[in-house]
C-alpha positions as CSV (number, residue, x, y, z in Angstrom):
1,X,0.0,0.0,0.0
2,X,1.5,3.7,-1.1
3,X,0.6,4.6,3.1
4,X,3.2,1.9,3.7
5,X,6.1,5.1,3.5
6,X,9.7,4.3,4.9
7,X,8.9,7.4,7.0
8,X,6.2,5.2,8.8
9,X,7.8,2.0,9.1
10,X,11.2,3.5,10.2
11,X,8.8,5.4,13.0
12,X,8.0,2.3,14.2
13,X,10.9,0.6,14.3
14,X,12.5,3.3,16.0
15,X,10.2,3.5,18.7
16,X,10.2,0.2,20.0
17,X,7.5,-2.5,20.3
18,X,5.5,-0.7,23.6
19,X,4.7,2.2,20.8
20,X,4.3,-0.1,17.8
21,X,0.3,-0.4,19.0
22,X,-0.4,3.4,19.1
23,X,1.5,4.1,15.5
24,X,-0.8,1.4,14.2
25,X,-3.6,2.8,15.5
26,X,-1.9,6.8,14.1
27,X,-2.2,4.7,10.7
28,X,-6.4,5.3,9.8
29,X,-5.4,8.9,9.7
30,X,-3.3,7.8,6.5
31,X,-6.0,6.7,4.7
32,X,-8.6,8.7,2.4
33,X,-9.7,11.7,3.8
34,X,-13.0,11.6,5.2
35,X,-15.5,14.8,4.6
36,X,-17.1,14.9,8.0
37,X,-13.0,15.1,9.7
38,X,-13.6,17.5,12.9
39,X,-10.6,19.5,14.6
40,X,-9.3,16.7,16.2
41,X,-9.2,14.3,13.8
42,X,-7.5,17.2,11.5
43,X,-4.9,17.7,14.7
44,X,-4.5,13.7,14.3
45,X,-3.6,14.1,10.8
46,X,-1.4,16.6,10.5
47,X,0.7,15.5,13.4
48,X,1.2,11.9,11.4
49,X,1.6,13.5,9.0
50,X,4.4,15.7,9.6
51,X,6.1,13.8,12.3
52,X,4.6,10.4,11.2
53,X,4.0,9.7,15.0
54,X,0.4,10.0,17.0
55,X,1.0,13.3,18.9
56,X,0.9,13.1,23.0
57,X,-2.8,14.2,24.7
58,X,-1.6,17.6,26.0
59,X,-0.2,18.4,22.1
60,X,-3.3,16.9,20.2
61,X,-5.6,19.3,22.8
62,X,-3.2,22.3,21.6
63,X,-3.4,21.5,18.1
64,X,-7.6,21.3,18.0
65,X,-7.8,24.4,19.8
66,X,-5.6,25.7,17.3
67,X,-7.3,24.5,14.3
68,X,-11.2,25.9,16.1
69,X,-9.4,29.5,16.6
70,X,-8.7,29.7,19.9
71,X,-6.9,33.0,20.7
72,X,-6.5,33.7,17.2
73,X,-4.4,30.7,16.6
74,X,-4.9,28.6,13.1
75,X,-4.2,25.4,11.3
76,X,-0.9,26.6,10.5
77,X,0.1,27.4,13.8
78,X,-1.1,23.8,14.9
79,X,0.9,22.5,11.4
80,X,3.8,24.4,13.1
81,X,3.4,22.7,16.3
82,X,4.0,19.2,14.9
83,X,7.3,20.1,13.6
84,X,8.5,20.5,17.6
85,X,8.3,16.7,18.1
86,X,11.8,15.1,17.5
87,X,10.7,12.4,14.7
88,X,9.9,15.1,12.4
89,X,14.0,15.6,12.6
90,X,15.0,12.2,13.3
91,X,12.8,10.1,10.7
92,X,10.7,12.4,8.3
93,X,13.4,15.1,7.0
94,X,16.2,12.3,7.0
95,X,13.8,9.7,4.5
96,X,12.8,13.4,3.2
97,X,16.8,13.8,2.0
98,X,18.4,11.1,2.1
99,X,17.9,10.1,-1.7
100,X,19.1,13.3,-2.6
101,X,22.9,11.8,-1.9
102,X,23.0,8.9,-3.7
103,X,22.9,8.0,-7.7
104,X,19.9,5.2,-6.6
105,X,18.5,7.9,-4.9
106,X,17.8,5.5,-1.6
107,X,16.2,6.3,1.4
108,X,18.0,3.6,3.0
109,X,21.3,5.0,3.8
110,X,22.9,6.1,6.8
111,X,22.9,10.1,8.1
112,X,25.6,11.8,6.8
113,X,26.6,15.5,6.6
114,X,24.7,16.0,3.5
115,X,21.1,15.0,5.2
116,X,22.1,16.3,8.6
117,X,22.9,19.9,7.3
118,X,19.3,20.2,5.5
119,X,17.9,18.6,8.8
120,X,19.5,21.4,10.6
121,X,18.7,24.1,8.0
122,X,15.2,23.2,7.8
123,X,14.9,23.2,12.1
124,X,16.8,26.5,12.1
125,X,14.1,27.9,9.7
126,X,17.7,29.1,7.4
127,X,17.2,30.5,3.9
128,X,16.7,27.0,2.1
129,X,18.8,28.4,-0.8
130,X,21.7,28.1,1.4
131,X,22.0,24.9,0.6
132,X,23.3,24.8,-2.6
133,X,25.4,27.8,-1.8
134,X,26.3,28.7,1.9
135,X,29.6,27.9,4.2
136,X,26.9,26.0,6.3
137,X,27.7,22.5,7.8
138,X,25.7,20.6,10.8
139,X,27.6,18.7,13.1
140,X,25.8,16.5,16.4
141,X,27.2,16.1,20.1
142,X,26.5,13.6,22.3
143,X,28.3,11.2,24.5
144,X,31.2,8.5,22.7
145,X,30.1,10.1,19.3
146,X,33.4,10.8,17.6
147,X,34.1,13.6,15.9
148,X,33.8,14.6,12.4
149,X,36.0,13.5,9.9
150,X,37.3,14.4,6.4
151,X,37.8,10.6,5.6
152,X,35.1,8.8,7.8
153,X,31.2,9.2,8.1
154,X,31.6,7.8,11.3
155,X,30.5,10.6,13.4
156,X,27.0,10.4,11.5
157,X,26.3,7.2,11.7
158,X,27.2,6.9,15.3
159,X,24.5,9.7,16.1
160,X,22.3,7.4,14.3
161,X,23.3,4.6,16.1
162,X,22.5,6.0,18.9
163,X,19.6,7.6,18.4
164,X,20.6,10.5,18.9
165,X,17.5,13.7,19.1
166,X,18.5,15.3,16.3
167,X,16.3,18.4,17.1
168,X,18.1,18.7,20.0
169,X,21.7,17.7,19.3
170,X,22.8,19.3,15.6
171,X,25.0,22.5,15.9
172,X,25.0,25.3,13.0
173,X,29.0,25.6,12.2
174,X,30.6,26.8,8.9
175,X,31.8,24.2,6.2
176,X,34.9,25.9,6.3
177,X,35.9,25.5,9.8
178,X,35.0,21.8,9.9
179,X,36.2,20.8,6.7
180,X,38.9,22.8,5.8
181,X,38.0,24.5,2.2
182,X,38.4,27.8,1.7
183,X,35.0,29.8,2.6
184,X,35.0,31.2,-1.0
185,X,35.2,27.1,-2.5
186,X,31.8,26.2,0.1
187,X,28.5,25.8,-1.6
188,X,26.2,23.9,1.1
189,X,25.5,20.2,0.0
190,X,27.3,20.3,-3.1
191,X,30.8,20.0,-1.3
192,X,29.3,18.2,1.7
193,X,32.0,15.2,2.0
194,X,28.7,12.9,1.4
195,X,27.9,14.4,-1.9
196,X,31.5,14.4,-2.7
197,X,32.0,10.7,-2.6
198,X,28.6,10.2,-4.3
199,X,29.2,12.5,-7.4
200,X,32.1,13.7,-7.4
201,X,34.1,10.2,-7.3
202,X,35.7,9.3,-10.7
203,X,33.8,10.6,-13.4
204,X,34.1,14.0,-15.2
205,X,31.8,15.8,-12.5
206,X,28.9,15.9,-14.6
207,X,27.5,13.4,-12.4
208,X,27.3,16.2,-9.5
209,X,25.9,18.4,-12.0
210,X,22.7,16.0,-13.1
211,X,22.0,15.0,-9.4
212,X,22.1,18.5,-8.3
213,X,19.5,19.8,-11.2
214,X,17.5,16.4,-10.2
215,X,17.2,16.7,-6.9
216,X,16.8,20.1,-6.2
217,X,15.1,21.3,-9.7
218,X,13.4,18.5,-10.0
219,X,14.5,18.2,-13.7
220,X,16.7,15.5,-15.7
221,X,18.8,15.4,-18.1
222,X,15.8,14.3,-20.7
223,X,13.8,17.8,-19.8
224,X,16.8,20.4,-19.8
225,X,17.3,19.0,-23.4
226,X,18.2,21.9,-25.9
227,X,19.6,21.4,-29.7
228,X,19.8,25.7,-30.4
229,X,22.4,26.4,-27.7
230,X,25.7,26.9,-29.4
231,X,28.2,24.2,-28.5
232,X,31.0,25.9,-28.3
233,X,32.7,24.8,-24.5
234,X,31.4,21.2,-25.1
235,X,34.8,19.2,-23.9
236,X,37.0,17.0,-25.9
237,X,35.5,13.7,-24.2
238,X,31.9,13.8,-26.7
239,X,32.3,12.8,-30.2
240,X,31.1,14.7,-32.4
241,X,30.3,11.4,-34.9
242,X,29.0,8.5,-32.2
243,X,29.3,5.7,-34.2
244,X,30.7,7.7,-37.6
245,X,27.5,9.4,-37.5
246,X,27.5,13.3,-36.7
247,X,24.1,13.1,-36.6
248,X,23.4,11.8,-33.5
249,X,25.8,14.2,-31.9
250,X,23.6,17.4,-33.4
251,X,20.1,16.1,-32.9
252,X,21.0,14.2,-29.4
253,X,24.3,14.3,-27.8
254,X,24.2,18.9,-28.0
255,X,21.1,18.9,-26.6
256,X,22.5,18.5,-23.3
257,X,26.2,18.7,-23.2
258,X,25.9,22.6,-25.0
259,X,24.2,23.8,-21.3
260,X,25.6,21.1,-19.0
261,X,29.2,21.8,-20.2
262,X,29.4,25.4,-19.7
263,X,27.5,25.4,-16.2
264,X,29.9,22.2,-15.2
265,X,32.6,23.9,-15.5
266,X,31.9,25.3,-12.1
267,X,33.3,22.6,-10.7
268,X,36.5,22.4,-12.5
269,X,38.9,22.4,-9.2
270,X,37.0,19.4,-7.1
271,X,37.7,15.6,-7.1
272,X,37.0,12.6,-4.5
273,X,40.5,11.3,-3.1
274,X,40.5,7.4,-2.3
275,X,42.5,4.8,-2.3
276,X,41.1,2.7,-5.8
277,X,43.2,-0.6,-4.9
278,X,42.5,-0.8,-1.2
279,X,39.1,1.2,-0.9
280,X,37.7,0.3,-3.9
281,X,34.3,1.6,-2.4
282,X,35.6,5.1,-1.6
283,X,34.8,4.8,1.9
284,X,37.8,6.5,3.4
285,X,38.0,9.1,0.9
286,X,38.1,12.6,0.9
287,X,37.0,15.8,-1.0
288,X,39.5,17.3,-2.7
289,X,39.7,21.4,-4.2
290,X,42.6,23.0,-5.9
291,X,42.9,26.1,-4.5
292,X,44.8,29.1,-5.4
293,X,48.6,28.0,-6.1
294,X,47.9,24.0,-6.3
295,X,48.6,22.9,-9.9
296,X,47.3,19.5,-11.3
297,X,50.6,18.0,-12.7
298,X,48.2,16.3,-15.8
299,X,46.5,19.7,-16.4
300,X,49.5,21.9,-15.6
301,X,46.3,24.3,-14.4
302,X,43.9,24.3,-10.9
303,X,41.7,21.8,-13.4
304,X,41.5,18.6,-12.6
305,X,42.7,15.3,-14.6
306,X,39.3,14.2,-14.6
307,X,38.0,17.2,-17.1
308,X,40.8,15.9,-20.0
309,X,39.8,12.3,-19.4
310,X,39.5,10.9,-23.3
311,X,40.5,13.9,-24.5
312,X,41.7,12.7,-28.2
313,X,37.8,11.8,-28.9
314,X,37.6,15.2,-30.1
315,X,41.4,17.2,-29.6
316,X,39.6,20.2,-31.0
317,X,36.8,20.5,-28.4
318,X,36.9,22.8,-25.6
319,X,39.9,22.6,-23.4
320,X,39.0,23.5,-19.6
321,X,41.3,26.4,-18.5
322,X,39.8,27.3,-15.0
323,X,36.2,27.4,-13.1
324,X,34.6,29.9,-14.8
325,X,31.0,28.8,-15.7
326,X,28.2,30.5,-17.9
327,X,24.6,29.6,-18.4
328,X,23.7,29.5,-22.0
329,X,20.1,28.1,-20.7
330,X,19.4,31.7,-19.8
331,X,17.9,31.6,-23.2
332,X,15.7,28.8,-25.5
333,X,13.4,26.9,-23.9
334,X,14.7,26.3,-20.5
335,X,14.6,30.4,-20.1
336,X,11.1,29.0,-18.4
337,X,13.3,27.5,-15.3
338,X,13.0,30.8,-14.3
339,X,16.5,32.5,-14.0
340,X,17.0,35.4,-11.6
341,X,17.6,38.6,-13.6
342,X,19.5,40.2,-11.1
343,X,22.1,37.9,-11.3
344,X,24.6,37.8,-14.0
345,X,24.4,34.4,-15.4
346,X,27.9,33.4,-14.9
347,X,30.6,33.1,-12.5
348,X,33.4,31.3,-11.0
349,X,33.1,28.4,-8.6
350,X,30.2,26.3,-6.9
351,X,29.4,29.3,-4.7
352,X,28.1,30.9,-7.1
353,X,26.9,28.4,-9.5
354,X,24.6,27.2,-6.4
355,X,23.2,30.8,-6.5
356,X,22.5,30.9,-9.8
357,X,20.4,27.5,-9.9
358,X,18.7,28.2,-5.6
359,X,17.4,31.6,-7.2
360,X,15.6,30.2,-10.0
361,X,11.8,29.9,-10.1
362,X,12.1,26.0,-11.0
363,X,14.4,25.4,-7.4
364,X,11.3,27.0,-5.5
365,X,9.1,25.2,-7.1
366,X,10.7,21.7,-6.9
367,X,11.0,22.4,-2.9
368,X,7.7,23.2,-3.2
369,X,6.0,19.9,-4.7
370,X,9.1,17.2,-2.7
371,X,7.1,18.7,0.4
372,X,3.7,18.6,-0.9
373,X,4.9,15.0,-2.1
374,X,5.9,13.8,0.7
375,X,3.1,15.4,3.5
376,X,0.2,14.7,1.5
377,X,1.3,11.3,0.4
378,X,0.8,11.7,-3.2
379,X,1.3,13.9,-6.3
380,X,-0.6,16.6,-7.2
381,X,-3.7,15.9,-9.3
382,X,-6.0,18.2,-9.9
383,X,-5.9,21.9,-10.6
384,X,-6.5,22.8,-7.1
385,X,-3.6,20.7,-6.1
386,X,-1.3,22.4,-8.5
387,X,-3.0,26.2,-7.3
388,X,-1.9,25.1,-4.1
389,X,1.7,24.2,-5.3
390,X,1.5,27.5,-6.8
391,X,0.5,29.4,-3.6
392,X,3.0,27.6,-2.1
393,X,6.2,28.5,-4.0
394,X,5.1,32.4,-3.4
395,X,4.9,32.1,0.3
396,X,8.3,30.0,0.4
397,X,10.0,32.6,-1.7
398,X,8.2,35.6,0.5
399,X,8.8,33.8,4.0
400,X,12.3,33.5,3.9
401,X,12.5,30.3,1.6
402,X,11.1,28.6,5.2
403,X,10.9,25.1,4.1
404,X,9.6,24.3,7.6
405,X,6.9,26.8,6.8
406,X,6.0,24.8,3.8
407,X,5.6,21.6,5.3
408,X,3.1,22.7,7.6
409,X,1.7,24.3,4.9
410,X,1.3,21.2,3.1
411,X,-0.2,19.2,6.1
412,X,-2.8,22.1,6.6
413,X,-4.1,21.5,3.0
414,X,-4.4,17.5,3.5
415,X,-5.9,17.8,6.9
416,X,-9.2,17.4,5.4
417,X,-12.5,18.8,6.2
């Protein structure tokens, strides 16, 4: 059954068998609305919803009166309530992330930097565009949990382990202090050490590029596809004939690689370290940047190897000199993403490559429906559903980019009535 989410069953399991009864019983709220729902069945409801827990007697009390419009409370402020019980941190935002840093896009992974910094961002009610662009990194404390490492997840899984109150126990530090890169070389998520080893390892870091458009512009590959952008900074790796045929390189291979190319650039100076013959896996790895004065002894340049791997496919395409990106989808079709005008549309770095793609219309919208998605159980449908998406993305782009805001938001509209 769809109501059968990992959220729900990792509730479960988490809490033990002596709650296992009263989460089964939290379950009928899951199923189909029901027209005749009263204030505290809609209190019910939005609490498993958000938190995917029943919520306590003193809470659920709090949460009607909120929803009937005592002392000029509302549904939202009862919505808002449900996001102060731990599981909404601990289970709910981790299943909500945690396919964001993996190429099978999993739930079932461990907490790592990657998901504990949006957990943290989302509790600390921080501009959500941060994290594809900000010197922000969450850390946890608690007793035997070592510390973070460059080279280990570790520290995360032991919080895990341990069960550790993540509402409670994350601290807001800068990526820079913890990790090491230069402030200017931090771009939240994207040079998390997580995301690193996921999509960064081998590769030409066009990987890191297609994840980051999937998962937080909710757009492959297959829908950014543009033939009319010029192809001039497509790299010496794509033939130009696939299979002696220079067809298939005009009317398919361009299509992407003439926007991806230019905006991947960005990424030019970063690389995942590992040992290949003894960590075959990656596991002890390490995010690596060239910064200022460290020279790649393939490139002779800050590049790295990895942008001149099979280079003689086509010696005369474009030849990476440093990190400086441009968006040629500014214009053609996917001029509809929504670019900021008040950027420039190009830059140097991740920094501001994040910007560019967090201030688009399309990365407020994708928040947007992931929520919508994942507290209401469903995509939208119907018009209403998508005028609600729509209301939505203004009032996350006017409150802040609040993504807590927007899932009690969400729960409000599937209370039912």
């Amino acid at each position: 059954m769809r109501f059968l989410t990992p959220r729900f069953l990792t509730s479960i399991h988490r809490r033990g068998p002596a709650a296992a009864a009263a989460m089964i019983f939290s379950f009928a709220a899951l199923l189909p609305i029901s027209a005749s729902a009263d204030s505290v069945d809609q209190a019910k409801r939005i609490h498993d919803r958000i938190a995917g827990v029943p919520p306590d007697a003193a809470t659920l009390a709090s949460m009607r009166d909120d929803i009937d419009g005592v002392n000029a409370r509302s549904a939202l402020d009862a919505a808002l309530t449900a996001t102060q019980d731990p599981e909404f941190y601990r289970v709910t935002l981790k299943n909500f992330a945690a396919p964001w840093t993996n190429r099978d896009r999993s739930v079932f992974v461990p907490l790592d930097d990657y998901i504990a910094t949006v957990i943290g961002m989302v509790r600390d009610d921080v501009d959500f565009r941060q994290v594809l662009s900000g010197d922000i990194l969450y850390t946890g404390s608690g007793n035997g949990i070592p510390a973070y490492s460059n080279s280990s997840n570790a520290h995360y899984e032991a919080l895990e382990n341990a069960g550790t109150d993540l509402q409670a126990n994350l601290l807001a530090r800068t990526q820079s202090a913890v990790t090491g890169l230069p402030s200017s070389a931090t771009a939240g998520v994207i040079t998390t050490r997580s995301a690193a080893k996921a999509f960064f390892i081998d590769g030409t870091n066009r990987a890191m590029f297609r994840f980051t458009m999937l998962n937080h512009l909710c757009l492959d590959m297959e829908q950014l596809h543009d033939v009319s952008r010029v192809p001039d900074r497509i790299r010496q790796d794509v033939s130009r004939s696939p299979g002696g045929d220079s067809r298939v390189f005009l009317n398919n291979c361009i299509g992407c690689h003439a926007g991806m190319d230019p905006l991947t650039q960005a990424l030019a100076y970063y690389d995942y370290e590992y040992d290949v013959v003894n960590d075959p896996d990656g596991n002890n790895g390490q995010i690596n940047y060239n910064d200022s004065g460290e020279i790649d002894p393939v490139t002779g340049t800050r590049v790295e190897e990895k942008y001149f791997n099979n280079n003689l496919n086509f010696e005369h395409g474009y030849i990476t000199p440093d990190d400086s990106w441009d968006n040629y989808w500014r214009e053609g079709q996917n001029k509809l993403l929504g670019w900021d005008e008040s950027l420039p549309g190009s830059g140097a770095g991740a920094k501001t490559f994040g910007e560019e793609l967090a201030n688009s219309q399309a990365f407020a919208q994708c928040q947007v429906k992931k929520v919508f998605e994942n507290v209401c159980l469903r995509p939208p449908q119907d018009s209403a559903d998508h005028n609600q998406i729509d209301a939505m993305t203004t009032s996350f782009q006017n409150n802040g980019y609040n993504l807590r805001r927007t899932f009690a938001e969400s729960a409000v509209y599937c209370m039912g009535s």
